[in-house]
Kinemage of the C-alpha trace (Angstrom):
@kinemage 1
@onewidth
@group {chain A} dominant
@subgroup {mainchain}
@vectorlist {calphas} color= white
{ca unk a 1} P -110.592 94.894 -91.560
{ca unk a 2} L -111.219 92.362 -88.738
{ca unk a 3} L -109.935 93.198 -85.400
{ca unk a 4} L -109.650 90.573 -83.061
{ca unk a 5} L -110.605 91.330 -79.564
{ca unk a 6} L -108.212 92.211 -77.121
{ca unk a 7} L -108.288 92.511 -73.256
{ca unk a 8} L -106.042 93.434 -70.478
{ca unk a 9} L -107.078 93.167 -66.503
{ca unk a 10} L -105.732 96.409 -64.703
{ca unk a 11} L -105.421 96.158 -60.445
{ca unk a 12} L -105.297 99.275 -59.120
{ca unk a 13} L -104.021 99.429 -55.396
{ca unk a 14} L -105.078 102.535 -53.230
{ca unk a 15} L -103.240 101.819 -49.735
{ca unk a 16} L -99.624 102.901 -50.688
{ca unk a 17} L -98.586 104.788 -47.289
{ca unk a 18} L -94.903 104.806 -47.852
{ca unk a 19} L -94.554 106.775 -50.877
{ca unk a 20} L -93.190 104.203 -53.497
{ca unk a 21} L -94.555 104.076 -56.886
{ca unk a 22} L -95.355 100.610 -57.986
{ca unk a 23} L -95.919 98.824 -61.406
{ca unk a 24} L -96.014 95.418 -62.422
{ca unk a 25} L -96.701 95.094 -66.451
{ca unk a 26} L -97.381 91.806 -68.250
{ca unk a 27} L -99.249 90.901 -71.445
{ca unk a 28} L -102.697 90.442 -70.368
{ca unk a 29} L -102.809 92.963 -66.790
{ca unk a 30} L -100.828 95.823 -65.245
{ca unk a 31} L -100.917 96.318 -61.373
{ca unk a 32} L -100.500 99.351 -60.040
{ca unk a 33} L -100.090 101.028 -56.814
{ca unk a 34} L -100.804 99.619 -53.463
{ca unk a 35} L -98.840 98.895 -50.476
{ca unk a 36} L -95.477 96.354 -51.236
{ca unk a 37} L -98.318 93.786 -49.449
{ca unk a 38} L -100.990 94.604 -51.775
{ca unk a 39} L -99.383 94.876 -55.130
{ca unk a 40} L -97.632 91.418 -54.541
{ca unk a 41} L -100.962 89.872 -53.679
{ca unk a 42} L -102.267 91.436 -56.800
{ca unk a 43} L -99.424 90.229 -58.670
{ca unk a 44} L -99.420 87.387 -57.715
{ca unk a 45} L -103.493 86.764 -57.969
{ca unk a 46} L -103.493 88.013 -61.684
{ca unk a 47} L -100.233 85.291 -62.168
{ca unk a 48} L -102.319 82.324 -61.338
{ca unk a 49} L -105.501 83.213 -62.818
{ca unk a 50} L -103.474 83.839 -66.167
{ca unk a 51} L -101.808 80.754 -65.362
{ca unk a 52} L -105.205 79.146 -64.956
{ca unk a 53} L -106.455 80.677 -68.455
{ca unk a 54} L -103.517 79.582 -70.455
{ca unk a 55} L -104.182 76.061 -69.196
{ca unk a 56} L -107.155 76.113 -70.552
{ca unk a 57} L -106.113 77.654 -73.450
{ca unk a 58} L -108.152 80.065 -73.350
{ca unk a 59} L -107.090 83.679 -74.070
{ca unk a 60} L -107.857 86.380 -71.673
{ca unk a 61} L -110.679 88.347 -74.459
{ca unk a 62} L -112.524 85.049 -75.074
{ca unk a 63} L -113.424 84.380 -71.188
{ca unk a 64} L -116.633 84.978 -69.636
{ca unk a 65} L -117.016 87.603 -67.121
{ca unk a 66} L -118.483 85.274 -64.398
{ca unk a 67} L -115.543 82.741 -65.290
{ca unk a 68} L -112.875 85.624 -64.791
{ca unk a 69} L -114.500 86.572 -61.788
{ca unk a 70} L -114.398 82.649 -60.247
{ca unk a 71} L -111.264 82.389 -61.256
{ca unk a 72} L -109.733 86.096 -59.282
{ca unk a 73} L -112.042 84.980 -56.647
{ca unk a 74} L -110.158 81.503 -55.984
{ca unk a 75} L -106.768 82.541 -56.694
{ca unk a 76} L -107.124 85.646 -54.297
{ca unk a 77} L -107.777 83.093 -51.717
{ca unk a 78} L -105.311 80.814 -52.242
């Protein structure tokens, strides 16, 4: 049986000071955690990079570590 590869980006946010449990779920990342600041930026980071993938049409499991990384690094600063 061939499997096809599958991938899924997970943000993890550690500065939640008000007590709220937060998770975002999509098809290709999960954010979890984090203040209502962080987990937006998060969000909203992993959005655009997917964003970024698809219009390349390239899935998430066929990208290139240092690509991924270029493209979180950009969209985090945008």
């Amino acid at each position: 049986m061939n499997r096809k590869p599958s991938a899924h980006l997970l943000g993890l946010g550690l500065d939640n000071e008000d007590g709220h449990k937060r998770l975002t779920k999509a098809e290709d990342f999960s954010v979890v955690g984090g203040s209502e600041e962080t987990h937006e930026r998060m969000t909203e980071t992993l959005l655009k990079t997917m964003q970024d993938l698809k219009g390349k049409g390239k899935p998430l499991a066929d990208t290139e570590p240092r690509e991924l990384a270029d493209l979180l690094h950009k969209n985090a600063s945008s």
